[in-house]
C-alpha positions in Angstrom: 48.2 147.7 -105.6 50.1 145.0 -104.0 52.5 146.0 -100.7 55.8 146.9 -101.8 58.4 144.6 -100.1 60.4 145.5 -97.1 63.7 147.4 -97.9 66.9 145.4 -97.6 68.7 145.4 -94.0 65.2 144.2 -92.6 65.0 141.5 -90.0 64.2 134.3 -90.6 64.1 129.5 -86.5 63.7 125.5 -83.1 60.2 124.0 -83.6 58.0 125.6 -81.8 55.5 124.1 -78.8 52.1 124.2 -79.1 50.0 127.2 -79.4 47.0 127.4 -77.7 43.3 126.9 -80.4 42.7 125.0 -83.5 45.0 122.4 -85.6 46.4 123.7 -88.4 45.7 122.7 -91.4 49.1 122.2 -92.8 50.4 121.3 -89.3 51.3 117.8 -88.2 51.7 116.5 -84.6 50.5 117.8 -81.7 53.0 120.2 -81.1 51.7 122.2 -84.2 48.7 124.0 -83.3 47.1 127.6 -84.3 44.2 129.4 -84.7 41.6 129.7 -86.6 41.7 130.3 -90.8 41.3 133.8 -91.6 42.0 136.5 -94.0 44.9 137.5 -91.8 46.0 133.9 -90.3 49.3 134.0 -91.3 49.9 137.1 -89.3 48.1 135.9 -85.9 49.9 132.8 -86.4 53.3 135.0 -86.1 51.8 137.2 -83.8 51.2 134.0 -81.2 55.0 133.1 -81.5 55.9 136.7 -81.6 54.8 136.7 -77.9 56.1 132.5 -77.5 59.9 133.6 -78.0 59.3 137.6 -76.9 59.8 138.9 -80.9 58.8 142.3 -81.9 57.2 142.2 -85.3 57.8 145.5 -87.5 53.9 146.3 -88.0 54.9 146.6 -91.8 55.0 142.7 -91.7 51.2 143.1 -91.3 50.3 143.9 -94.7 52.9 142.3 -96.6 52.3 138.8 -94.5 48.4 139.0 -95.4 49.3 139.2 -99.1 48.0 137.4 -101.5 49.8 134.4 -103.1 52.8 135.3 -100.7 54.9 132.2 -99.1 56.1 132.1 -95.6 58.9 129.9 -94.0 60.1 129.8 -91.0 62.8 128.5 -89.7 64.7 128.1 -86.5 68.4 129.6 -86.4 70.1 126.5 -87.0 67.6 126.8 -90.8 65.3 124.0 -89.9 62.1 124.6 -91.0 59.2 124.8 -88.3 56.5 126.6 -90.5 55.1 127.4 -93.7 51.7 128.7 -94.4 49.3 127.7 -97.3 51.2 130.1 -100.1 54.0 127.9 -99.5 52.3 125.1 -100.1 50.4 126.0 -103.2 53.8 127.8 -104.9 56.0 124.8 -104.2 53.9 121.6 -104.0 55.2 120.7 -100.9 52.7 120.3 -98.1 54.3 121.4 -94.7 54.4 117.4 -93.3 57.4 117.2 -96.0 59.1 120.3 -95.6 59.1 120.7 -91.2 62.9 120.0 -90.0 64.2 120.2 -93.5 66.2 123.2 -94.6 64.9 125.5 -97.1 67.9 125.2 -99.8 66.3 121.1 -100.3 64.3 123.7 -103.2 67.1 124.4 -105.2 68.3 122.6 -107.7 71.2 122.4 -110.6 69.6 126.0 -112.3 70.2 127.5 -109.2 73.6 130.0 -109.8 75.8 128.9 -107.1 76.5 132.4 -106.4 73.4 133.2 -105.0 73.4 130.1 -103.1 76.8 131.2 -101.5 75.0 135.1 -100.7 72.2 133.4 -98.8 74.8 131.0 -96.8 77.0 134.2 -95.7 73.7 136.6 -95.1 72.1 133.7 -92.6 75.8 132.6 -91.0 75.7 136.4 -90.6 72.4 137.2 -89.4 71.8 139.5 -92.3 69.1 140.2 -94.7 68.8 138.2 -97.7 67.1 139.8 -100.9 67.2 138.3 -104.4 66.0 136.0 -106.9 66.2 132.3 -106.4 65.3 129.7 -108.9 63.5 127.1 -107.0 61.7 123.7 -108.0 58.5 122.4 -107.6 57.9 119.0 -106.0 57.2 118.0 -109.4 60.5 119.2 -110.1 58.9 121.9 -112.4 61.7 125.1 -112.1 60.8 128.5 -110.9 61.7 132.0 -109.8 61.0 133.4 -107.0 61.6 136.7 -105.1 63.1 135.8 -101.6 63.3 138.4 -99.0 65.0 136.6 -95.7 64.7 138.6 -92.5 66.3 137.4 -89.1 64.0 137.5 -86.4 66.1 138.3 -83.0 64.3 138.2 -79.2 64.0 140.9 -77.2 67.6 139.9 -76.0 69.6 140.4 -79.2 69.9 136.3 -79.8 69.0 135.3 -82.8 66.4 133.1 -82.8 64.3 132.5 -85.9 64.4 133.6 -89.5 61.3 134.3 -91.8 61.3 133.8 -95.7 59.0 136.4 -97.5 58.7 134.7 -101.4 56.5 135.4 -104.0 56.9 133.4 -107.7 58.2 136.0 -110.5 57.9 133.0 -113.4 58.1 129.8 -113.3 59.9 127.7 -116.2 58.5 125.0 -119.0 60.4 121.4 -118.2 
């Protein structure tokens, strides 16, 4: 039975420096580093900048992030993206060299209802949770929806410094 997903008012990031261990496969540069490909990658990977820019991670994250066919993004607080894992990569199309230091919303298109596109601009200006659905395209520009659960991710300060993109596809759509 897959985890259930997080409720709504949950806690999404600056490119990050290296990380000590092995190249990433879907990282570029040598400021992208990680560790090694595992069944629960994704979450050491946070875990490493969990400690990088003093995060807590709410433990629940642990199952959910090690889901199956789940896509994570990262972003700094200014929306850039800094990483995605291999779910993002296989949903979308996009490999992470052409989606680092873009913003997320480059995946949205003219299906996309503007509303929803205005809810996720005031929940991120706002620092708040974003849950919906999103329709989304492919890079070969092949529509889909996905379920989008955006969490902001504050140091141990209070400052907001990163947010994190939980998606999983619902459908996706004929051309």
């Amino acid at each position: 039975m897959p985890t259930p997903l997080l409720p709504a008012d949950t806690p999404w990031g600056v490119v990050y420096p290296a990380l000590k261990g092995q190249l990433h496969p879907l990282a570029i540069g040598q400021e992208f580093t990680s560790l090694p490909t595992a069944s629960n990658a994704d979450w050491t990977i946070l875990q490493e900048l969990a400690v990088q820019h003093d995060w807590q991670l709410p433990r629940l994250w642990r199952r959910e992030v090690n889901r199956p066919g789940l896509a994570l993004i990262l972003t700094d607080a200014a929306q850039q993206i800094c990483w995605v894992n291999a779910g993002f990569a296989r949903m979308s199309g996009y490999p992470a060299a052409e989606v680092l230091g873009r913003r997320p919303s480059f995946l949205q298109g003219v299906g996309t209802v503007a509303a929803t596109r205005t809810i996720i601009r005031q929940r991120l200006q706002q620092a708040r949770l974003f849950t919906g659905t999103v329709l989304n395209y492919r890079r070969n520009g092949q529509p889909y929806h996905c379920h989008v659960r955006i969490c902001p991710i504050r140091n141990a300060a209070g400052v907001l410094t990163h947010f994190l993109a939980f998606e999983h596809e619902l459908f996706s759509l004929p051309l």
